[in-house]
C-alpha positions as a Python dict, from the first residue, in 0.01 Angstrom:
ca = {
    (1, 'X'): (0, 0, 0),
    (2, 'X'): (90, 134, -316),
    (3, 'X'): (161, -224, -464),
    (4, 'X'): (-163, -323, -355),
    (5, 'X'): (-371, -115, -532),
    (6, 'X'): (-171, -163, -869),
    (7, 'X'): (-260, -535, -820),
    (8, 'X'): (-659, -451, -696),
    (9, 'X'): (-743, -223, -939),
    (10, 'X'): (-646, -407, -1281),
    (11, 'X'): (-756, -734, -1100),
    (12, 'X'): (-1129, -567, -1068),
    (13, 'X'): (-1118, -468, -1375),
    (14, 'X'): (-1076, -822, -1475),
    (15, 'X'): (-1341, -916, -1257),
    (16, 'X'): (-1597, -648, -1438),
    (17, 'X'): (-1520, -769, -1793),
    (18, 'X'): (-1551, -1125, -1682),
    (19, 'X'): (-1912, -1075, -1536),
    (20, 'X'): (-2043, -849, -1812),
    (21, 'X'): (-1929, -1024, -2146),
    (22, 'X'): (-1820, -1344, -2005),
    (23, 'X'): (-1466, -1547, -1907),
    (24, 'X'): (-1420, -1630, -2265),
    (25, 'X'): (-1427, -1315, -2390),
    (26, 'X'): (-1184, -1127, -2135),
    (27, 'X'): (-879, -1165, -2389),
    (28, 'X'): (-1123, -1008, -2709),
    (29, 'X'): (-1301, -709, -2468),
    (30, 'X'): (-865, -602, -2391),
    (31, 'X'): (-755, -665, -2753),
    (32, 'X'): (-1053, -472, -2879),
    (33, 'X'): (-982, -160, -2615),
    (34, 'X'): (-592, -160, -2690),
    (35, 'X'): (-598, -148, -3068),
    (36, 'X'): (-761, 129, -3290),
    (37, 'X'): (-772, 123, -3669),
    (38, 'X'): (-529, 407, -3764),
    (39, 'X'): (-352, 296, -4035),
    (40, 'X'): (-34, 563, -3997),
    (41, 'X'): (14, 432, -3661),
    (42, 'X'): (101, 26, -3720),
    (43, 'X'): (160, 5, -3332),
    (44, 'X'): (-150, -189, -3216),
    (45, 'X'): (-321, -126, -3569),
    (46, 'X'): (-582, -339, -3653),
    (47, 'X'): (-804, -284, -3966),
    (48, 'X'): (-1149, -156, -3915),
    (49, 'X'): (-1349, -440, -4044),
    (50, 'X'): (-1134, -702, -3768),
    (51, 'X'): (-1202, -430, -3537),
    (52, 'X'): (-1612, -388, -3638),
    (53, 'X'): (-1595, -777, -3604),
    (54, 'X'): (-1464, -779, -3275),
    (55, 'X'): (-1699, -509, -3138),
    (56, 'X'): (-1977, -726, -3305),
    (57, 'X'): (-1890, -1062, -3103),
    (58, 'X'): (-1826, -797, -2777),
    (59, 'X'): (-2179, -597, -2826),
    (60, 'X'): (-2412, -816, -3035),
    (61, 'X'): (-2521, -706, -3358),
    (62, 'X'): (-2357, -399, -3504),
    (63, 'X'): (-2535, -71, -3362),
    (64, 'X'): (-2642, -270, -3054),
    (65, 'X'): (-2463, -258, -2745),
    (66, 'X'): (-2631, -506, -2562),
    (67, 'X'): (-2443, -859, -2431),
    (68, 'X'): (-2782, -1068, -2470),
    (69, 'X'): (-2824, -1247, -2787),
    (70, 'X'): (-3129, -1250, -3008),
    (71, 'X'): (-3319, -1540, -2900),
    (72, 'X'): (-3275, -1428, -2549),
    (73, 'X'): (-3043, -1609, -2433),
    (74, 'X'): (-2803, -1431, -2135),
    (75, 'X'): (-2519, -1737, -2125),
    (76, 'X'): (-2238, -1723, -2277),
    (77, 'X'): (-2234, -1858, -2567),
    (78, 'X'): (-1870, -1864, -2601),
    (79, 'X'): (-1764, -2236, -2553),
    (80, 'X'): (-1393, -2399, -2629),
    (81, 'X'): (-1545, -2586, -2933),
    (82, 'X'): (-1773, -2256, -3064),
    (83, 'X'): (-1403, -2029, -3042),
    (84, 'X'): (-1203, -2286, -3210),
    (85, 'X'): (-1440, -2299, -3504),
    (86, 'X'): (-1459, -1871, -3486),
    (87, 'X'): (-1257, -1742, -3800),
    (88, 'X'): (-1231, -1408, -3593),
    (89, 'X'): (-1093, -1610, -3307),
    (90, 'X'): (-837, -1794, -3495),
    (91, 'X'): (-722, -1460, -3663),
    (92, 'X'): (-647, -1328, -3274),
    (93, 'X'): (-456, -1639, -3246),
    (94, 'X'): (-267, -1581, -3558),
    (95, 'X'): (-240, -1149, -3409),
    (96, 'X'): (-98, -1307, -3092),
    (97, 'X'): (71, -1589, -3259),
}
């Protein structure tokens, strides 16, 4: 019982990320909740202005925390060819790398 919740629980959790930013950016929406941007602390450090970009491709424009872009547009905009042009993308890569 115990093992089963442990499984359902980050699983959903999964499934909530996936529905409200989108499948593509599942790995960012973790990276950007597991890191913080003290510098004293180089565990999971990232600097603020990676971090500010990554909450910018999570939440739209900085100061907005809305998923739909400006034109109005509620897909995901996120495709394989957009992320592998994405110079904060290919910095994750290089992060993870």
């Amino acid at each position: 019982m115990v093992v089963g919740w442990l499984v359902l629980l980050p699983s959903l959790l999964v499934v909530y990320v996936s529905i409200r930013f989108g499948r593509a950016k599942v790995c960012l929406w973790f990276q950007f909740h597991m890191r913080h941007t003290n510098p004293k602390f180089r565990v999971l450090y990232v600097p603020k202005e990676i971090r500010d970009a990554m909450a910018a491709t999570l939440y739209g424009s900085a100061g907005g925390a809305t998923v739909a872009r400006a034109d109005g547009d509620d897909k995901d905009k996120d495709t394989p060819d957009e992320e592998a042009s994405d110079p904060l993308h290919s910095h994750h890569l290089e992060l993870l790398g």
